[in-house]
N, C-alpha and C positions, 0 to 999 in steps of 0.2 A: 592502467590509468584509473586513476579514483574518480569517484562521481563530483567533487567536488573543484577538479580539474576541467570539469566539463561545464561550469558553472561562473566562470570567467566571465566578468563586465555586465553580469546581471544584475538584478535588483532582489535583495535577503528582506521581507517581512516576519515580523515577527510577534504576533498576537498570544500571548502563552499567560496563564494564572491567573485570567481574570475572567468572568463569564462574556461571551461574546453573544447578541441574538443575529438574528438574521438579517435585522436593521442594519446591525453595526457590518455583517459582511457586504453589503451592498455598496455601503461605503467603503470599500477599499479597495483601490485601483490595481488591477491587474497588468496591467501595461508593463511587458519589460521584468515581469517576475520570473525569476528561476527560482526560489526557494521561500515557500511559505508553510508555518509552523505557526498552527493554530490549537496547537496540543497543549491539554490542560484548559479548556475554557467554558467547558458543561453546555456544548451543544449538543442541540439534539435533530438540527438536519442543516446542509448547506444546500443551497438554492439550484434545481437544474438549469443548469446556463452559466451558472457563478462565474465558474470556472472555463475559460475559451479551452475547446478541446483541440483547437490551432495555433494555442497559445503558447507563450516562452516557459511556463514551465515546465520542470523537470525533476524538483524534490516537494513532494506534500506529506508532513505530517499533523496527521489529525488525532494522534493516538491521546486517550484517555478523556474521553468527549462519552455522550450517548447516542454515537449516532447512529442508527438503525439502519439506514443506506445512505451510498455514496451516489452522488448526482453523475454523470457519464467525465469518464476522467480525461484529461489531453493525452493524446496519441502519443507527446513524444514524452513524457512523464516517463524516468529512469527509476524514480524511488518511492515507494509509499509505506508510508508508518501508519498505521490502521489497529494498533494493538489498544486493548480495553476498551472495547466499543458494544455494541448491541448488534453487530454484523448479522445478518444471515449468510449475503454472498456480496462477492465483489467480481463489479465487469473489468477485465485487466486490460489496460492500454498494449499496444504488440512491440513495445519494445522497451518494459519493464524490464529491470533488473534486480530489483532489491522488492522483494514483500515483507512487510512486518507486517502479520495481522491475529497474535496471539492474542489468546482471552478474548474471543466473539463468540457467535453462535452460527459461524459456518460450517454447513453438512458438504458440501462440496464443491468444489472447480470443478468447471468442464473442460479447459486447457490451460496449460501453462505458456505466455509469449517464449518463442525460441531462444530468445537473447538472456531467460531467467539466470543470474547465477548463485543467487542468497536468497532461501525459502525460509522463512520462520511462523508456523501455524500450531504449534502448540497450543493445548487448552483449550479446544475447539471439537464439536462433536461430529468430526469425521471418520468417515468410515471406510474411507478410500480415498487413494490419490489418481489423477490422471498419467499418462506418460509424464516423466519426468523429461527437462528438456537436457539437451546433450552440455550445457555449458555450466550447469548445477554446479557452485562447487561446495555449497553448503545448506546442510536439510537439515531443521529441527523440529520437530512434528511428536512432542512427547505428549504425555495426559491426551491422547484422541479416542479415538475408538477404531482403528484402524485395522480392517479385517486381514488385509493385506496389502501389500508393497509392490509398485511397479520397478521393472526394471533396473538396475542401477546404474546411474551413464556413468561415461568414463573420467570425467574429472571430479566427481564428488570425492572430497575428501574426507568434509568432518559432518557426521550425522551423531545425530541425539533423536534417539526413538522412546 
């Protein structure tokens, strides 16, 4: 089942290629959101609270902003785009599936949610990864600095190291 299957009679924002501040996110109602894509708009932080971590959504992408950290995500968040940011780390919601957080400057996870099935951290100055989760079915983790490699679970398929 696709994530976008799971996204049925919600409400799609979509704030893209134009500078956003933090003014402008306050202003904008979260009520009823499943998919907001605030990528491409040279921020450089979202507000802790912004975002209800009780809340309907479940796809956020922020990729290509400067954002330095991410404010505490909603638990039921299935998908984050996080790639070309100023990352150090990211706190992962526990029943994520989708990470995009290539080109940051994350040195490590300290676990992956069970439910993970699409990893992509490339270009990131990592040095290790934590246990991989059992339902991985795709790992792309190239340009790291990666000493060595956990495990490999049983349904990965396609990796790019």
């Amino acid at each position: 089942m696709s994530i976008f299957s799971k996204l049925a009679g919600g409400k799609f924002i979509r704030k893209t290629n134009k500078p956003l501040t933090t003014a402008d996110l306050l202003e904008i109602d979260l009520t009823g959101v499943v998919y907001l894509n605030l990528s491409d708009s040279n921020l450089t932080e979202i507000p802790d609270g912004w975002i209800p971590v009780d809340g309907t959504l479940r796809v956020l992408d922020v990729s290509n902003n400067k954002l330095i950290k991410l404010p505490k995500l909603p638990t039921g968040l299935l998908e984050l785009n996080a790639m070309n940011n100023l990352l150090t780390e990211i706190d992962l919601p526990p029943q994520l599936l989708n990470l995009f957080c290539s080109n940051n400057k994350i040195t490590s996870f300290s676990e992956f949610p069970i439910t993970m099935e699409d990893l992509r951290c490339s270009r990131n100055p990592l040095k290790s990864l934590p246990v991989l989760p059992p339902n991985l079915f795709s790992l792309e983790c190239y340009n790291c600095k990666l000493e060595s490699l956990p495990e490999r679970p049983p349904k990965l398929r396609f990796v790019r190291l």
